[in-house]
C-alpha positions in Angstrom: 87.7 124.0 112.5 91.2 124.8 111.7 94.1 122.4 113.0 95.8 122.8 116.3 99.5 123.9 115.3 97.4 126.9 113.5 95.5 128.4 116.2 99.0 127.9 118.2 100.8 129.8 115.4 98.1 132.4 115.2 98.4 133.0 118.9 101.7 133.3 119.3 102.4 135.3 115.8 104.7 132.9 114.5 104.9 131.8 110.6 106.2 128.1 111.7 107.6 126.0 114.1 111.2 124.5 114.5 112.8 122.4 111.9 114.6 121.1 115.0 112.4 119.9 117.5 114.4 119.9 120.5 117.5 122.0 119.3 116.0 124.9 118.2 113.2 127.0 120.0 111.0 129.3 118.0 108.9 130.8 120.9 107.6 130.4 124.2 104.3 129.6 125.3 102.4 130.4 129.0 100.3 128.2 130.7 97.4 130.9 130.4 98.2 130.9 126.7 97.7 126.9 126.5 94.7 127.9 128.4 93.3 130.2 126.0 94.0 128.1 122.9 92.4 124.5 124.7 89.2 126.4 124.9 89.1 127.8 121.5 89.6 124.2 120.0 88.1 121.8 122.4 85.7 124.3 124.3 87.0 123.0 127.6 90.7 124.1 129.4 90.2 120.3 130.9 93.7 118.9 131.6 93.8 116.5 128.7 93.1 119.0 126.3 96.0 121.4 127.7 98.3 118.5 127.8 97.6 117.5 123.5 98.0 121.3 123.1 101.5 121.3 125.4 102.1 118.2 122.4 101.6 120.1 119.5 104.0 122.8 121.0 107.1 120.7 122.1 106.2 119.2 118.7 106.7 122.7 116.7 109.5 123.5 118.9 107.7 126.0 121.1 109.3 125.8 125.2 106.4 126.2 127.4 107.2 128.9 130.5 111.0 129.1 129.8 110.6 132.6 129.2 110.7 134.5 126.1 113.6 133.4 123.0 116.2 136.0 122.5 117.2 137.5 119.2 120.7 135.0 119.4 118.4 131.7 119.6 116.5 133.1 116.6 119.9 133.8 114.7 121.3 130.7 115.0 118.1 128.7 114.3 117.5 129.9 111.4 121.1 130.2 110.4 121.1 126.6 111.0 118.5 125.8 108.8 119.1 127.9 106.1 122.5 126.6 106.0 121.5 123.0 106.3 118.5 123.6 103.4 121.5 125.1 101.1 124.1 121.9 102.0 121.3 119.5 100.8 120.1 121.2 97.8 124.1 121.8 96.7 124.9 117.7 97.4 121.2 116.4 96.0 121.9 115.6 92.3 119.1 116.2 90.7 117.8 113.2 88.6 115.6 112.3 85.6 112.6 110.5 87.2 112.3 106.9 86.4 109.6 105.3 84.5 107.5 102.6 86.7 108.7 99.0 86.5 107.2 97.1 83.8 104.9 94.3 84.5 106.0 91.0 84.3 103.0 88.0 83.1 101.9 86.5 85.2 102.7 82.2 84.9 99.4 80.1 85.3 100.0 77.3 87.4 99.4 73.6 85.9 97.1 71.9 87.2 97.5 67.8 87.9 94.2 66.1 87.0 93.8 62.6 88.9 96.5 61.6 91.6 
């Protein structure tokens, strides 16, 4: 049974979701669309099963019935991103992993015989 956030990319023809849940939207979902993907996974279009699919949208940064996301929103998202992922790589040092801790022995405890 493949996850959730798949059958929701595969639906809506998307390679995957927002790296910025809640800034950036990377599509838009209808409610017949929840619909549809509730009873592939779950075999029922019950309401708790559309509401964990609505979830796993706002999750991937997909708006549900705000109508479709213009070519501007997807310029600047992933202008955004890609300029982000090139910041961190450029300020990340990269550094020479570091061997684990050695262990230290452990001290036995003396036991006091008689008092």
């Amino acid at each position: 049974m493949p996850k959730l956030s798949d059958i929701i990319k595969k639906e809506l023809k998307i390679e995957m979701g927002s790296g910025k849940t809640g800034i950036y939207r990377v599509a838009d979902i209808t409610y017949e669309q929840l619909k549809k993907i509730a009873t592939a996974k779950f075999g029922s279009d019950n309401d708790p099963y559309i509401k964990q699919v609505t979830g796993t949208c706002k999750s991937m940064g997909i708006s549900i019935g705000a109508g479709p996301v213009s070519e501007e929103e997807k310029k600047k998202a992933t202008t955004k991103e890609e300029a982000v992922a090139a910041v961190t790589a450029e300020a990340a040092p990269v550094a020479a992993p570091t061997p684990p801790p050695e262990k230290k022995e452990e001290k036995k405890r003396k036991i006091r015989k008689g008092k």
